[in-house]
N, C-alpha and C positions, 0 to 999 in steps of 0.2 A: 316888290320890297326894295327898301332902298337902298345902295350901297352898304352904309355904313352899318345898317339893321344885321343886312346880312353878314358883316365881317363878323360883327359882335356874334353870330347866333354860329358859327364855325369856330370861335377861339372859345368861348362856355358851354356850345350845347354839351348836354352828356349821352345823345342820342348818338347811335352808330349808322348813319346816313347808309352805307352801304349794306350794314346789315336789313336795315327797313326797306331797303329796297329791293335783297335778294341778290346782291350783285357782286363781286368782285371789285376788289379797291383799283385792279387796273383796268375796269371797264371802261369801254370809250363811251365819247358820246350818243350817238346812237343808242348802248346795250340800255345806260341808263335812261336815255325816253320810252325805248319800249316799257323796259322793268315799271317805270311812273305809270306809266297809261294804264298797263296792264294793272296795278294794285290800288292804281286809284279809281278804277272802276267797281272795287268790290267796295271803299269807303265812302262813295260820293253820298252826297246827302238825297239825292233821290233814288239811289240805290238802297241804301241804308236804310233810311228814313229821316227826317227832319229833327225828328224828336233822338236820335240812337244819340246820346251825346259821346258817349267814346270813341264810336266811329267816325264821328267830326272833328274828336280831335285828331285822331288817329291821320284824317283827310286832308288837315291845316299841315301836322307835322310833313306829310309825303311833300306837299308844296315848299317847305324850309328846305327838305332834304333835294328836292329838285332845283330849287332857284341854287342853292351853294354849290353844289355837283352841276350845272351847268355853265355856272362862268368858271373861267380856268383859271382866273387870279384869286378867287375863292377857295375853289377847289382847292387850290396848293395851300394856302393858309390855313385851311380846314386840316388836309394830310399832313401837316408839319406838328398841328396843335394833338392830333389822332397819332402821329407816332409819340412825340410826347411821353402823351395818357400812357401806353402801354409802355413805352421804356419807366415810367416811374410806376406803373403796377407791377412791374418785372421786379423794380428794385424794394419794394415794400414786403413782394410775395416772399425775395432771401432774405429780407431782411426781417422777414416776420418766423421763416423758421430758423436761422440763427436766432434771435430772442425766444424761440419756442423750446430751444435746446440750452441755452441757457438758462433758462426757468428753470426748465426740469431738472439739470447739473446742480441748482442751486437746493431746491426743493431735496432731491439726495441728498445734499451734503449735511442739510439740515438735519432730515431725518436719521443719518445716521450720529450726527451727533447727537441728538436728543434720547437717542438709543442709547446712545455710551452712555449719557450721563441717566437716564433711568437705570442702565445697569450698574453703574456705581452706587447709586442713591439705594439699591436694592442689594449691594454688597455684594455685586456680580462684579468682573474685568476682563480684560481679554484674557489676563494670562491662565486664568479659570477657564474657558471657553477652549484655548490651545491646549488643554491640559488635556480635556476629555475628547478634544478632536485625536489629538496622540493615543489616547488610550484605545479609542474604536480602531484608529488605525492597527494599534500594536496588539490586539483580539484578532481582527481578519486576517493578518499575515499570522497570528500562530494556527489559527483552526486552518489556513492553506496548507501550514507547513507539516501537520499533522494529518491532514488528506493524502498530499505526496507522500509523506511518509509510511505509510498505513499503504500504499499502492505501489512503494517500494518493496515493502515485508514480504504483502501480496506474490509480488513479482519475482522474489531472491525463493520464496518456499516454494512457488512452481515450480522453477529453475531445479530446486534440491531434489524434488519429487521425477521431476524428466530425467535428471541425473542417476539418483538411484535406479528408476525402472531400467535405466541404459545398462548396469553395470552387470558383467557377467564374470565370473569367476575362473579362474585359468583351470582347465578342466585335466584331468592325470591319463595315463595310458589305460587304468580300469576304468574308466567313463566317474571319479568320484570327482565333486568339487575339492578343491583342494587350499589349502591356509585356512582355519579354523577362525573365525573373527573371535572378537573379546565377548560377543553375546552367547556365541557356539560353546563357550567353555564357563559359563555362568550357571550357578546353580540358586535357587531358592526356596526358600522352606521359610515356615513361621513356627511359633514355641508361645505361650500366654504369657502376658506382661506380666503375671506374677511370678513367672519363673526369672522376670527382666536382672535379679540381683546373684542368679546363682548361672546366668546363662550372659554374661556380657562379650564384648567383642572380642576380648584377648582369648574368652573361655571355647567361645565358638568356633574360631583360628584354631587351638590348640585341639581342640576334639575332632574336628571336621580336616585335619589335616591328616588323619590316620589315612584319607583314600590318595593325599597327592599333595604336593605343596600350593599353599591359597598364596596369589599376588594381590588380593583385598576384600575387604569385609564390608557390607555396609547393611548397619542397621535402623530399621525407622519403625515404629508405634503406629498399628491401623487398627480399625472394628471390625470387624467380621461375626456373620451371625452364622450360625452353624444350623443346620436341618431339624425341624423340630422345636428348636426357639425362639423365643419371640422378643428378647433382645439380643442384640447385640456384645460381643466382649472383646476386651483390649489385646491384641497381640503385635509380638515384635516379628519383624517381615526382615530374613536378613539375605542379602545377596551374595553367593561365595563365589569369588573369580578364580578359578584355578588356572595353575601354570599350565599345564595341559589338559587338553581334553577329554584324555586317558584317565586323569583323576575325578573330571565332573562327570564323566560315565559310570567309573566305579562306585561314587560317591550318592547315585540315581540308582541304579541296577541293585548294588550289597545293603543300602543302608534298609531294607524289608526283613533281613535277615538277622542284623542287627538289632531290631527294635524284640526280634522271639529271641534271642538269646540274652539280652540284657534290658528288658524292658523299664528297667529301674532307670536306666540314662537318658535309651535311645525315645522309648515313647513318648517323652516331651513333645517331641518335632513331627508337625502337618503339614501335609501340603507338599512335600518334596517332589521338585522337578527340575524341569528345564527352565531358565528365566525366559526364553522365546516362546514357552508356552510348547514347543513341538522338538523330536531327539535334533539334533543337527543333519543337514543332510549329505556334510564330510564324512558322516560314519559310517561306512560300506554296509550293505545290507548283506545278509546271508539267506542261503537259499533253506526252503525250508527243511526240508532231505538231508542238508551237507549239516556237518559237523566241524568247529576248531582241531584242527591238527595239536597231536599232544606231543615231543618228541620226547622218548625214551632217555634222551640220553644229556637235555639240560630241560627241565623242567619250570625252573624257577630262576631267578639273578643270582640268591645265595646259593645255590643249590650245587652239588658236583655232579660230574658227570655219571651215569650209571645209577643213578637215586631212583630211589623210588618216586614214579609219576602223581603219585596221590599229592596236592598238594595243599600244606599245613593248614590246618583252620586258625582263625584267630580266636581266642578264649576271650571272656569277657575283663578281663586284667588289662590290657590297652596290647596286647601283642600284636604284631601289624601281620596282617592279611594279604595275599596276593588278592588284587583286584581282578573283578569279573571282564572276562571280555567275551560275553558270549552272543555278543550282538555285533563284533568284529568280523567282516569275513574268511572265513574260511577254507582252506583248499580240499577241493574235490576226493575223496578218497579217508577223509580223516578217522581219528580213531571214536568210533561211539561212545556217548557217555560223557565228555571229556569235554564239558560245555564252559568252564570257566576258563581253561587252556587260552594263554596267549594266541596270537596268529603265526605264520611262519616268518611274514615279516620282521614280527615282534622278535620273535628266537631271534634272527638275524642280526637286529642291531642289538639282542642281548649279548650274545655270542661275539662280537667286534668291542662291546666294550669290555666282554671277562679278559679278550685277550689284550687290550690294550692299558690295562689294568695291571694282570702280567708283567708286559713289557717293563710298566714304570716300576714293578715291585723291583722285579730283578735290575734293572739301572741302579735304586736305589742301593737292593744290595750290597752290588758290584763299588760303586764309591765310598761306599763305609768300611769294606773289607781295605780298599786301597786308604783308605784315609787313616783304617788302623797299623796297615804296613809300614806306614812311612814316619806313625808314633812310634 
């Protein structure tokens, strides 16, 4: 082939010489006669056949690619025109995905504008769309905030219940718990709502105060069906806090007695107990053998010394009653019979306040008599 054929057939061809021939672009001389020989033995035409025309061309092309690849001033013309090719497929390949990223940037931008303005045309906008984003947001942070919360409650009423079972009560030299809580000293009873206008809270106070002074009342309206009926009826449920415990025992224990002697009053009232449902267990038990101690010689608060130990009943006219204490204990040796008798403690601090009582009469005395001396 001749010069000039061949220059032209290394600056146009689009055949990759090296590749057809298996070889490396820096093979020598030599690699490239073998590589020929060797592949044009598979295309020659009497290998092939006469008639294969692919493999003829296939046989002509190895001949271009051996005549360029064996002159060296070819060769380099050919690798100059072959770098080339791939420096400007390099730059087509970026420069096809930059326009490829571009399109698509474009194509978005489109799209979302075509968006907006379907949403307007349909009387949609963003600031609709931010509106209801806020709103999902401002729903999940409340239903969290109501989880924690709800797992705080949880946590603080554990907390009260470990507390409570911790607590143990300062206990006395008789083995009694000792400080009577606010529930220790509660009483409740119910009376029918239609007694609700001749039995109100002042009236309740005032009558239920005969066993001890009340520091509060509290009445509420429930149903209750009673045994044997088959509905239900309205009554008032009221809770009496007495000052002392001494009054919600007497006010449990005397008011049975009560209801036989003036059933006209007292039978109104059901249900009387303890509000804890059980006596308290600050109130010393007695044994069952032993008796309250009576003493001979001060019986009662009002009472003088040397009285007689019987002590006064209440009449049904409102005259106040010494309260029962026969569930108090008792010392060992007591006198029989003598089951509503204070305890000996009780004497005790009766007896310190008759005399302190005393003391203040006669003070008072004493400065009235000097107050009249000095008129």
């Amino acid at each position: 082939m001749a010069d000039n054929d061949l220059k032209q057939q290394a600056l146009s061809s689009t055949t990759d010489f090296y590749d057809l021939l298996d070889v490396q672009s820096s093979a020598s001389d030599s690699e490239i006669r073998r590589a020929y020989r060797k592949t044009a033995l598979i295309y020659h035409p009497d290998k092939a056949g006469a008639n294969n025309i692919p493999a003829r061309e296939k046989f002509e092309l190895l001949q271009i690619a051996y005549d360029v690849l064996s002159d060296p001033a070819v060769r380099e013309l050919y690798d100059n025109a072959r770098r080339a090719k791939e420096e400007k497929k390099e730059r087509e390949a970026q420069f096809e995905g930059r326009r490829k990223w571009m399109k698509e940037d474009l194509e978005r931008r489109e799209s979302g504008a075509k968006r907006k303005w379907d949403d307007v045309a349909a009387g949609r906008d963003g600031a609709e769309e931010d509106y209801e984003r806020e709103l999902r947001r401002l729903a999940e942070d409340g239903r969290r905030r109501r989880v924690e919360r709800e797992q705080e409650m949880r946590r603080e009423a554990l907390k009260v219940e470990e507390e409570n079972e911790e607590v143990v009560q300062p206990v006395s030299e008789e083995g009694v718990k000792a400080g009577p809580t606010d529930l220790d000293r509660s009483v409740t009873l119910r009376y029918p709502a239609s007694a609700a206008a001749q039995f109100d809270k002042d009236a309740i106070v005032k009558l239920w105060e005969r066993f001890g002074p009340i520091e509060d009342c509290v009445l509420r309206e429930k149903k209750y069906r009673k045994e044997g009926e088959k509905h239900r009826q309205s009554y008032m449920v009221a809770v009496l806090l007495y000052k002392s415990i001494v009054g919600a025992h007497a006010a449990v224990s005397d008011v049975e007695k009560l209801q036989k002697l003036d059933p006209e009053t007292w039978s109104v009232f059901e249900g009387i107990g303890w509000a804890a449902g059980k006596e308290p267990e600050s109130i010393p038990k007695s044994a069952s053998a032993a008796q309250p101690v009576r003493s001979p010689q001060v019986s009662r608060l009002d009472e003088t010394p040397n009285a007689p130990s019987t002590p006064q009943r209440a009449n049904v006219n409102g005259l106040k009653k010494a309260p029962s204490f026969a569930s108090f204990k008792a010392t060992p040796g007591g006198t029989p019979g003598a089951a509503n008798s204070p305890s000996l403690d009780e004497l005790t601090m009766m007896r310190l306040k008759n005399a302190e009582r005393r003391r203040m009469e006669e003070k008072i005395r004493k400065e009235e008599a000097a107050a009249a001396a000095e008129a």
